[in-house]
PATI-286126 format. One record per residue (C-alpha): chain; x, y, z. Coordinates in steps of 0.5 Angstrom, whole numbers. Layout:
+-------+-------+-------+-------+
: chain :     X :     Y :     Z :
+-------+-------+-------+-------+
:     A :     X :     Y :     Z :
...
+-------+-------+-------+-------+
END
This chain:
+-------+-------+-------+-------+
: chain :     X :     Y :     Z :
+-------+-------+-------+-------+
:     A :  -321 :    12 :   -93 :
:     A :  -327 :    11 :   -88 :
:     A :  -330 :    18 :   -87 :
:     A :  -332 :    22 :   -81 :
:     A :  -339 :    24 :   -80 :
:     A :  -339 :    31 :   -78 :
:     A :  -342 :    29 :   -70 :
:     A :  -335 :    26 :   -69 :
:     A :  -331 :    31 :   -72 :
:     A :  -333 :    35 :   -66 :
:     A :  -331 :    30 :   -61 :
:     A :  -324 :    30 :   -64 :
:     A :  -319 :    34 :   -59 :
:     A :  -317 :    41 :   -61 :
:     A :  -311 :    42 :   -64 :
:     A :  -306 :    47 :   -60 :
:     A :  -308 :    53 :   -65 :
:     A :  -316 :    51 :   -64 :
:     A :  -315 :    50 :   -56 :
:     A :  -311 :    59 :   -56 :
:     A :  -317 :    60 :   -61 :
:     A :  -322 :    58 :   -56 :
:     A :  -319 :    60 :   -50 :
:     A :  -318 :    67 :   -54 :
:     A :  -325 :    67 :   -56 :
:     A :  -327 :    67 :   -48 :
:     A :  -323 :    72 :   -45 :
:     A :  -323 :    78 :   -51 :
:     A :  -324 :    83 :   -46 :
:     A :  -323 :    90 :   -45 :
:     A :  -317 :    88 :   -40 :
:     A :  -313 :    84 :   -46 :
:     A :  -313 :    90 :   -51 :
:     A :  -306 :    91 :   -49 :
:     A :  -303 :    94 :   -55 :
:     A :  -304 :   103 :   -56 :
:     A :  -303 :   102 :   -62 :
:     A :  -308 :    96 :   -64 :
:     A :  -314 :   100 :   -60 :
:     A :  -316 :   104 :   -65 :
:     A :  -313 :   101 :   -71 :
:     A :  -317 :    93 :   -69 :
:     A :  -324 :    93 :   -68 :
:     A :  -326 :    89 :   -61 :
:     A :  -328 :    83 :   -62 :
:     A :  -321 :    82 :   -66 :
:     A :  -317 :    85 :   -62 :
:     A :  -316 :    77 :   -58 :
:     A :  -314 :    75 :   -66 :
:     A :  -308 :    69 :   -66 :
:     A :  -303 :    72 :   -71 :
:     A :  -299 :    67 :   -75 :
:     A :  -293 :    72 :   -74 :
:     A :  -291 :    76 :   -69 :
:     A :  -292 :    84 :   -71 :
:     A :  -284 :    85 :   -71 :
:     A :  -282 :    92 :   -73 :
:     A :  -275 :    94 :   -76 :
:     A :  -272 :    99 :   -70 :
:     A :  -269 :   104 :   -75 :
:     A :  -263 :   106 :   -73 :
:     A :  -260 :    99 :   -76 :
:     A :  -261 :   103 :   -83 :
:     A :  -258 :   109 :   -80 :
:     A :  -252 :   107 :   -85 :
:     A :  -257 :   110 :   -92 :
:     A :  -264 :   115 :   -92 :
:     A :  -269 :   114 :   -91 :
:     A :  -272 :   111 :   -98 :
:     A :  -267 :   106 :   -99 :
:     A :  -268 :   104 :   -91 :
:     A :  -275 :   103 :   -93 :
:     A :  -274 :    98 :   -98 :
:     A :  -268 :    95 :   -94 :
:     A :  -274 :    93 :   -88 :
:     A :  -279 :    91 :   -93 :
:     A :  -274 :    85 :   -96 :
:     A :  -272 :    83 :   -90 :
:     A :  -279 :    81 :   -88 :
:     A :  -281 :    87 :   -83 :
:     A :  -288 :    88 :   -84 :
:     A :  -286 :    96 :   -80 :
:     A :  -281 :   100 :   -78 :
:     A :  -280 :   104 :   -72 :
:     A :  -277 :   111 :   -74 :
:     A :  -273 :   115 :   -69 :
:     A :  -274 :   121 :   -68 :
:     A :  -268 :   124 :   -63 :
:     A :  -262 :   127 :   -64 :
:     A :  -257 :   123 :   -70 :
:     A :  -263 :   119 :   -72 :
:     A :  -267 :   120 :   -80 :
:     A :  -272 :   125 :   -76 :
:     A :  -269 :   131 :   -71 :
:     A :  -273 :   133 :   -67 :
:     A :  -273 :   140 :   -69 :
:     A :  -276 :   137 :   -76 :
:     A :  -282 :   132 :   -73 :
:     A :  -287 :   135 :   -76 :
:     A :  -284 :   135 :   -83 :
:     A :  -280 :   129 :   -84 :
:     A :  -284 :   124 :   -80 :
:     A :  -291 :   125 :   -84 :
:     A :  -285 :   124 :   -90 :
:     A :  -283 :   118 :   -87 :
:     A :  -289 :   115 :   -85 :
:     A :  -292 :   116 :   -92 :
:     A :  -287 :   113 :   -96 :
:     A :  -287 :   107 :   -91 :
:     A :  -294 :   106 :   -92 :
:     A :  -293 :   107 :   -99 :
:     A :  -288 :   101 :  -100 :
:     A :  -293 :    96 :   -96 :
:     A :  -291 :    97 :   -88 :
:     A :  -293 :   100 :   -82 :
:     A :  -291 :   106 :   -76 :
:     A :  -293 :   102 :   -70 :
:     A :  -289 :   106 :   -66 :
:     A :  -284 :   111 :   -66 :
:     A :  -277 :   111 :   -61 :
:     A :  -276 :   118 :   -58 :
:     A :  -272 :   121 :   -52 :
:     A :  -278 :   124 :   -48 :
:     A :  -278 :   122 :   -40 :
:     A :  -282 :   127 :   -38 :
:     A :  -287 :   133 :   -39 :
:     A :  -281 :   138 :   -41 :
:     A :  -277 :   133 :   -46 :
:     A :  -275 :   137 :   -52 :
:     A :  -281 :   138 :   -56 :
:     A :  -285 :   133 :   -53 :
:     A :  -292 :   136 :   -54 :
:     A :  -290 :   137 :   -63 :
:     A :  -288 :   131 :   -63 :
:     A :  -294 :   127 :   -60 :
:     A :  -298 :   133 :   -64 :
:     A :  -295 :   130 :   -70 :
:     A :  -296 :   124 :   -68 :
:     A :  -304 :   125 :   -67 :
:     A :  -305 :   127 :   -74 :
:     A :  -301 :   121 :   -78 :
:     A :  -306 :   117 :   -73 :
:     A :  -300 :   114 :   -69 :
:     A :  -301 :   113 :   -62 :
:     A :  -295 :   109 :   -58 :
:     A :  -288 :   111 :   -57 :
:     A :  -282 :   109 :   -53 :
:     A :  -281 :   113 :   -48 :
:     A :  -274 :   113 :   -43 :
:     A :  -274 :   112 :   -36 :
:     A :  -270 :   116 :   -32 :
:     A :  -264 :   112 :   -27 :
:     A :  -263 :   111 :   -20 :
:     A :  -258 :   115 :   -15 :
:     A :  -255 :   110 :   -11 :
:     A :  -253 :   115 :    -6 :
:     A :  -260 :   117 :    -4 :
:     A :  -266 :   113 :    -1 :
:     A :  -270 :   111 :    -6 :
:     A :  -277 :   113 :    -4 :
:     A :  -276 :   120 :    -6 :
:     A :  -274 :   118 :   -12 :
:     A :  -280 :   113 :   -13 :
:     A :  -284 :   120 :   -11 :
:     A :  -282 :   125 :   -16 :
:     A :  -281 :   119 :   -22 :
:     A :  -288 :   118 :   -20 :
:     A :  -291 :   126 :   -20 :
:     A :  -287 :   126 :   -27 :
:     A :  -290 :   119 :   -30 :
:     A :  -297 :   122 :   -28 :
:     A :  -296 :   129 :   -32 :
:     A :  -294 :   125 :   -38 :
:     A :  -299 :   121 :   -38 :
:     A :  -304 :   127 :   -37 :
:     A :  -300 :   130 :   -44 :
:     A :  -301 :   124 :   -47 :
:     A :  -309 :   125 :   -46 :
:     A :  -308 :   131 :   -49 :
:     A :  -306 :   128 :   -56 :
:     A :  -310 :   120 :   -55 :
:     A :  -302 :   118 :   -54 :
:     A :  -299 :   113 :   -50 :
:     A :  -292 :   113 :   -47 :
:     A :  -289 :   106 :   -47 :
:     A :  -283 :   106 :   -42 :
:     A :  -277 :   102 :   -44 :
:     A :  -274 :    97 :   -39 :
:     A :  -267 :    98 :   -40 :
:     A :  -262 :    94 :   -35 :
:     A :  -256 :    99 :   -34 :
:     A :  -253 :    99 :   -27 :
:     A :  -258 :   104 :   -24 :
:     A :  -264 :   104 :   -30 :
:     A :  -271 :   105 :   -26 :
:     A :  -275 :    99 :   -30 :
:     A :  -270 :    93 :   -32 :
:     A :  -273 :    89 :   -28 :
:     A :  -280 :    92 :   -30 :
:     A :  -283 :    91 :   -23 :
:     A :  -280 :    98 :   -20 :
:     A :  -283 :   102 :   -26 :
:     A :  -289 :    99 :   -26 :
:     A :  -291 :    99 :   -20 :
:     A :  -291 :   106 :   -20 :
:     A :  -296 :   107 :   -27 :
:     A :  -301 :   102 :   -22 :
:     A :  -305 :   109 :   -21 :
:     A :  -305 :   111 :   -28 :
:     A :  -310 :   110 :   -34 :
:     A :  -306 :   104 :   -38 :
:     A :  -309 :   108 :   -45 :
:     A :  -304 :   113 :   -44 :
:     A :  -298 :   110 :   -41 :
:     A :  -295 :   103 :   -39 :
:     A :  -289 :    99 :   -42 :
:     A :  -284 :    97 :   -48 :
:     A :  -282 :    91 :   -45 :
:     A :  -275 :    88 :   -47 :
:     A :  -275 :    81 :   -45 :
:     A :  -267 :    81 :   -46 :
:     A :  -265 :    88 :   -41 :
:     A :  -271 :    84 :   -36 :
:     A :  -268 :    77 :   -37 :
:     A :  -260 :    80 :   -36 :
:     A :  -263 :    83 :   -30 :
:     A :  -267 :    79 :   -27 :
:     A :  -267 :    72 :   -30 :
:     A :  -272 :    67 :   -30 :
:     A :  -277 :    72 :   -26 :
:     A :  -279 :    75 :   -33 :
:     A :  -284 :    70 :   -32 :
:     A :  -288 :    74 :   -26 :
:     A :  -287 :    81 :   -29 :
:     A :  -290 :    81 :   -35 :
:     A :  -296 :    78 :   -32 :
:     A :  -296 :    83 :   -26 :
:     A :  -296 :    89 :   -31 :
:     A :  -302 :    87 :   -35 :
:     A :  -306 :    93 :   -37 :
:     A :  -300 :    96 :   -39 :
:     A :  -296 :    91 :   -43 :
:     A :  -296 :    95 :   -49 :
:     A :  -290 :    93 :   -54 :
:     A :  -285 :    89 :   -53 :
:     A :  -277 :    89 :   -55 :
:     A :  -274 :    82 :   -57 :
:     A :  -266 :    80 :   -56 :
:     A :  -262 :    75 :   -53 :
:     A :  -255 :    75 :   -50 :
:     A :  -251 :    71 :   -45 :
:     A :  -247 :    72 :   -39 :
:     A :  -240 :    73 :   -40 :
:     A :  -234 :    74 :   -35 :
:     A :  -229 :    80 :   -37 :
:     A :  -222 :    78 :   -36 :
:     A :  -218 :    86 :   -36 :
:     A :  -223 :    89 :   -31 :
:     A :  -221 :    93 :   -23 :
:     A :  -220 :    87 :   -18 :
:     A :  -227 :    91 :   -14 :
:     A :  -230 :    91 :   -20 :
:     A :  -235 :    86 :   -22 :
:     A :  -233 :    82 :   -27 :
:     A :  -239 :    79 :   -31 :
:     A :  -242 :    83 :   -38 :
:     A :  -248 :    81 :   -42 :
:     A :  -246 :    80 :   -49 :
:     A :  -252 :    82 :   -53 :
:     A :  -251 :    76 :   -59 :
:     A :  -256 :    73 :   -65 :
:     A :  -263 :    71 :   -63 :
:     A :  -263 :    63 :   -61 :
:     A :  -255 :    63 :   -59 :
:     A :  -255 :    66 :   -53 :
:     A :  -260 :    64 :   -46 :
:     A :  -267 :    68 :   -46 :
:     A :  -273 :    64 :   -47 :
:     A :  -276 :    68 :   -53 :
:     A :  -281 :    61 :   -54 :
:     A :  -284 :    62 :   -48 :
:     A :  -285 :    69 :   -49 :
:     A :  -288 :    68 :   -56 :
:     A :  -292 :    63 :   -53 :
:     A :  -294 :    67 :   -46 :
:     A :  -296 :    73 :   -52 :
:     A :  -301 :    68 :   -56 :
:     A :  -305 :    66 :   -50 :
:     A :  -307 :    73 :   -48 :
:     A :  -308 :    75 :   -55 :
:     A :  -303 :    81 :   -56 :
:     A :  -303 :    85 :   -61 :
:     A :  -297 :    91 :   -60 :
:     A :  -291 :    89 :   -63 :
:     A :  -284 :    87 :   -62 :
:     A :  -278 :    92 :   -63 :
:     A :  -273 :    89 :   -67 :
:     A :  -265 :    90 :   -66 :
:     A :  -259 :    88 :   -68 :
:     A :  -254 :    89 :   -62 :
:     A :  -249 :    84 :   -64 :
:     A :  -243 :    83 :   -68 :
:     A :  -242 :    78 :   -73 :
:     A :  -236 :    76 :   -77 :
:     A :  -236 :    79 :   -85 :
:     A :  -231 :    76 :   -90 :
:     A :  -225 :    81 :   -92 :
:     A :  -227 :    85 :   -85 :
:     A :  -221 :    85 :   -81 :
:     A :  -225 :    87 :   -74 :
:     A :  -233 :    84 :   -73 :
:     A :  -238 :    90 :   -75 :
:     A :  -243 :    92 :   -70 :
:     A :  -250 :    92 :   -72 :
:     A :  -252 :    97 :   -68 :
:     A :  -249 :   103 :   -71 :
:     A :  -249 :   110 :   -70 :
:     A :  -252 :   116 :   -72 :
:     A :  -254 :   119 :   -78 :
:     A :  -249 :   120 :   -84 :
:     A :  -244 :   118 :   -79 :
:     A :  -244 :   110 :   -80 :
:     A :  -241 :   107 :   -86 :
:     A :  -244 :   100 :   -88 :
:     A :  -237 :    95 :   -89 :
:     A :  -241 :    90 :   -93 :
:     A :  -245 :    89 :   -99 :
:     A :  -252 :    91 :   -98 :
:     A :  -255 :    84 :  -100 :
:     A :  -251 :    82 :   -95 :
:     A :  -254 :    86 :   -89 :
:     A :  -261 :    84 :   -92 :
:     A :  -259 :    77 :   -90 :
:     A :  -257 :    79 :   -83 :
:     A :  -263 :    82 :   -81 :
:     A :  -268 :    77 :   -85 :
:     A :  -265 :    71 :   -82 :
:     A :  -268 :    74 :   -75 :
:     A :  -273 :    76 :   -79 :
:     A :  -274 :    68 :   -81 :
:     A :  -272 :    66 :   -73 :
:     A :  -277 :    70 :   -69 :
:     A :  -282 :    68 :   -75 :
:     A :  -281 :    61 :   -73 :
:     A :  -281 :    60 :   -66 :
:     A :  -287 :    64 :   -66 :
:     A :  -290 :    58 :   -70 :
:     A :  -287 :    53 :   -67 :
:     A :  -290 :    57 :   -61 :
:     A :  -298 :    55 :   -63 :
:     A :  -296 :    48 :   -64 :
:     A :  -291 :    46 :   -58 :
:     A :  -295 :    45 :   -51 :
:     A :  -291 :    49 :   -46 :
:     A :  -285 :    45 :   -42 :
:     A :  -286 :    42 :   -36 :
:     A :  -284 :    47 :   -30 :
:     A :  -276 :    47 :   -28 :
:     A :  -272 :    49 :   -23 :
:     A :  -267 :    55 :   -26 :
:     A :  -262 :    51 :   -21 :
:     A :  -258 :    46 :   -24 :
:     A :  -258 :    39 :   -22 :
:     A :  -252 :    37 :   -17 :
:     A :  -247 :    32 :   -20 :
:     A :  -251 :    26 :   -20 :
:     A :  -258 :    29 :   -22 :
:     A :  -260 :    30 :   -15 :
:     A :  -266 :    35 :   -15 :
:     A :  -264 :    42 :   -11 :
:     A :  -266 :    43 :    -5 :
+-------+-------+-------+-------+
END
């Protein structure tokens, strides 16, 4: 085998990873560095880093079935390098207990290997309930993200107003979270009269705030069933204050019994990689900007267990009040098995060129282009 003098290996062509590696390495900037979590945590010249697995975090409700210990343990054998804990009211943590169990929590989670990127809260504004001891708490455990909750439109009323007093109540949480070096992460849910589904709304109320203290939890699956393919322009737009992101996928599905006034088509909330969101492309679109946040992890489908009469509902409930109808083992399978997905796609990412741009309009019968 004849070998390669070292001047001609530099005139080889970069690999796809070498070429990110470059393209990374020029443009880490202060403008890149959209993780909270990540700012104090990752040095600058590292924050444009390519991750060989995309930071996925176990949203703890999945776990509420059992304590928090045997949750723990559950997370870090299906793969997850963190866990996002909850604290709202049915979770591990009551608000009323922050700051004795979420400490607990986060250092028996670290303890077992993992990390507390972000926790999940209800806090949509300055008054929320024990908004300031739970940003406290989390300032003293070194955790500067969480997910916030974004309030919903009154389809009765003009939306200017709305837009005005939301906006006031943005600029007072991001004014709190200065306080305590925090930063609120909304969460772009796609309900009927959800402000933020569509993730340009809610951003465009933020472009006047500092992006340290305030941005979005971007839910690549509610912004795809609200918006389709135009989740390719928003997640560029929002930039600076692309935080977290949350992965699933669904597809659309009519229902037959609904009113005749009513619009028939749901989303249903289904495996990664069964249903229609472009998780490649996201994962890959994530790489070229060298994001460090991480990735909400849920399970908001059913699946088919042996010797279970209905589908069991991954997504659960409360605390104490839900029942896990299977083995353990079994569930761990279920979680690892998107654990390995999202873990394979985000390779496979790094490898494979991006496709060629296409119209989201099919071909007529005959492959005639659309007009």
């Amino acid at each position: 085998m004849e070998r390669k003098t070292a001047n001609e290996d530099q005139l080889l062509p970069p690999s796809r990873r070498q070429a990110l590696g470059m393209l990374l390495a020029g443009t880490a900037s202060a403008n890149y560095a959209f993780s909270a979590g990540a700012q104090e945590s990752v040095p600058s010249p590292l924050k444009a880093a390519l991750r060989d697995k995309p930071y996925l975090g176990l949203v703890s409700r999945h776990i509420q079935w059992t304590d928090a210990e045997n949750g723990i343990a559950i997370a870090k054998e299906a793969g997850f390098p963190g866990i996002m804990w909850t604290v709202r009211r049915g979770a591990h943590i009551e608000p009323e207990q922050v700051e004795t169990e979420l400490p607990r929590i986060v250092r028996l989670t670290k303890a077992a290997g993992m990390e507390t990127p972000m926790i999940i809260t209800n806090i949509g504004d300055v008054t929320s309930d024990r908004a300031e001891a739970i940003l406290a708490t989390m300032q003293g455990l070194g955790i500067r993200l969480y997910r916030a909750a974004a309030p919903g439109y009154d389809y009765t009323a003009p939306f200017p107003p709305q837009y005005a007093a939301f906006k006031r109540k943005l600029a007072a949480v991001a004014k709190l979270n200065e306080k305590y070096n925090t930063t609120a992460a909304f969460h772009t849910h796609s309900y009927a009269n959800s402000i933020g589904g569509s993730a340009w709304d809610l951003w465009m109320l933020m472009t006047d705030l500092d992006p340290r203290y305030i941005g979005l939890n971007y839910d690549i699956g509610h912004v795809t069933a609200k918006g389709g393919a135009g989740w390719r322009e928003s997640i560029r737009a929002v930039g600076p204050y692309l935080h977290s992101v949350s992965v699933k996928d669904f597809y659309w599905e009519k229902e037959l019994n609904v009113p005749a006034s009513q619009w028939p088509w749901r989303c249903r909330f289904v495996r990664p990689g069964d249903g229609m969101v472009d998780i490649s492309d996201l994962f890959r679109y994530l790489q070229s900007i060298g994001f460090q946040g991480p990735a909400e992890t849920y399970f908001e489908y059913t699946v088919n267990v042996p010797g279970l009469d209905q589908p069991f509902d991954m997504l659960g409930t409360d605390y104490k009040k839900w029942k896990l109808e299977m083995p353990q083992e079994t569930f761990v399978s279920y979680l690892k098995r998107d654990v390995d997905f999202y873990n394979t796609v985000w390779r496979e990412a790094i490898t494979t060129p991006p496709p060629p741009t296409f119209s989201v309009k099919a071909a007529n019968v005959g492959g005639r282009r659309p007009e």
